[in-house]
N, C-alpha and C positions, 0 to 999 in steps of 0.2 A: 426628488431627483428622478429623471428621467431619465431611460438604460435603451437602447434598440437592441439589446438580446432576441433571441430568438426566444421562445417558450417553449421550443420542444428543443435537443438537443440533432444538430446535424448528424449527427453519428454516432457511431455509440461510444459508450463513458466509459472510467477509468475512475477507480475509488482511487480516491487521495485524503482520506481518513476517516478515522471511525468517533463519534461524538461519545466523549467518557462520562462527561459532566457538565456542569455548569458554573458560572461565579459571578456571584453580587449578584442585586437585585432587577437589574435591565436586561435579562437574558445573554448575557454571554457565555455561549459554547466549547468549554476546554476540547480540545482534539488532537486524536493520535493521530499522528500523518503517517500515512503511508506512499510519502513521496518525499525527495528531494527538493523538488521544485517549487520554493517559497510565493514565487506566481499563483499558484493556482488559490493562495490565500488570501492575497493583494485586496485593498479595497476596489470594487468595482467589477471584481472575478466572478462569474456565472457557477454556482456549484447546482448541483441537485440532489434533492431528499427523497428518497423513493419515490423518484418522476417527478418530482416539482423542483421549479426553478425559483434559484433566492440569488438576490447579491450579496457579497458579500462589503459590508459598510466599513467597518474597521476591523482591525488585526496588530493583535500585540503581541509577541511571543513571550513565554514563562515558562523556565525549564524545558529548552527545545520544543515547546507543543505552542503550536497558534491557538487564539483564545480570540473568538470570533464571533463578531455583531451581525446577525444579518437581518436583510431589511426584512421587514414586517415582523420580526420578534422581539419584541419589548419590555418584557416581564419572566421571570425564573420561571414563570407559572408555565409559560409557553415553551420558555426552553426547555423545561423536565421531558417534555413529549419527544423530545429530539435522541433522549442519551441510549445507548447505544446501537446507533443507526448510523451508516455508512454516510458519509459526503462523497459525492463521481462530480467528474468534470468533464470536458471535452479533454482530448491530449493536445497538444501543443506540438506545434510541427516540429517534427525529429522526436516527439517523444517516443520511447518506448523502441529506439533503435538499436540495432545491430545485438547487444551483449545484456539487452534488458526485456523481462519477462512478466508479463502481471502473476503474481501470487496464482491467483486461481487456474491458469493456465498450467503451471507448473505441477498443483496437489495432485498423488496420486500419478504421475508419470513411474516408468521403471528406471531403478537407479541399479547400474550398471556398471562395474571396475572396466578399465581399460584390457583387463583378459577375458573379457566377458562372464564374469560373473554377478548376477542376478545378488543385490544385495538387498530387495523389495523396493515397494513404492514409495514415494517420496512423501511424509505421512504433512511435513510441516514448514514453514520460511519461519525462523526467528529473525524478525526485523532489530538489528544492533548496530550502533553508533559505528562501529569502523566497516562495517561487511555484514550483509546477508549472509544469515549459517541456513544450511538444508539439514533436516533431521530423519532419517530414513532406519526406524525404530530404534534402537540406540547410538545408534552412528551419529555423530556429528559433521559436518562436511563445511566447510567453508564455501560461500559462491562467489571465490575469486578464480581467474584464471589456470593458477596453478592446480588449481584441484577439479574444478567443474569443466573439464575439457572440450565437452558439447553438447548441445542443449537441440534436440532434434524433438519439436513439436508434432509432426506432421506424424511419427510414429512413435511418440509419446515415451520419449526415452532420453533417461540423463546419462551422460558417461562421464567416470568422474574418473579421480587418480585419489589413492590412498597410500597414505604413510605412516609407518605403525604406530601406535596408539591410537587411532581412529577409533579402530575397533572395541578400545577398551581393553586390549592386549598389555602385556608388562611388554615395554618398551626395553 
């Protein structure tokens, strides 16, 4: 099969999962996603393996997680060499707009109450089936609108809203 991909990527990438495992004997790659966007697993979708570009041949999903052929790996043998190692893509136009953050950009900002109090950094994303939680040492925060109020990269600070029991308080 013949692809006009580029080989290098136009710009820069975007993890859209992490390689856990493998299954059966033809190298297919079980994968966390850490994206929404079922696209960027499609047959014929351009991913990269730390700066190498692969297509992606086929795609089955098994329990929420794509389970992926990609060309030139043909054997477990080959696939072992992959498991845990990031998958990056190009973004997709409109990806990553307005109310959406990459993970990495986010660790480590200051998390912030709406009266200004310093609650620490933002230590972690737990990636979860209804919502992104932010974990800012014991705190759990939810990253939906009601709680994550603003997300100001440029000076590395989250403002959020709390409501008791956050804290771990008897409600």
């Amino acid at each position: 099969m013949s692809t006009s991909r580029p080989a290098f990527p136009s710009g820069p990438l975007v993890q859209i999962g992490q390689i856990v495992g493998t299954r059966g004997l033809k190298g297919q790659l079980k994968v966390n996603p850490l994206t929404d966007l079922e696209a960027h697993f499609q047959p014929g979708a351009a991913v990269y393996v730390e700066g190498v570009l692969y297509v992606v041949q086929s795609c089955a999903w098994f329990k929420d997680r794509p389970l992926l052929n990609l060309e030139g790996v043909r054997r477990v043998e080959e696939a072992e060499k992959f498991k845990w190692k990031f998958l990056e893509a190009e973004p997709f136009e409109g990806e990553g707009e307005e109310d959406e953050f990459r993970v990495d950009d986010l660790i480590g900002c200051e998390v912030v109450t709406e009266q200004r109090e310093v609650l620490g950094n933002l230590d972690e994303v737990l990636l979860m089936p209804a919502h992104d939680v932010y974990r800012v040492g014991d705190i759990m925060i939810p990253a939906v609108r009601e709680f994550v109020k603003r997300v100001d990269l440029d000076r590395r600070r989250i403002t959020v809203k709390l409501i008791p029991g956050m804290r771990g308080e008897e409600t």
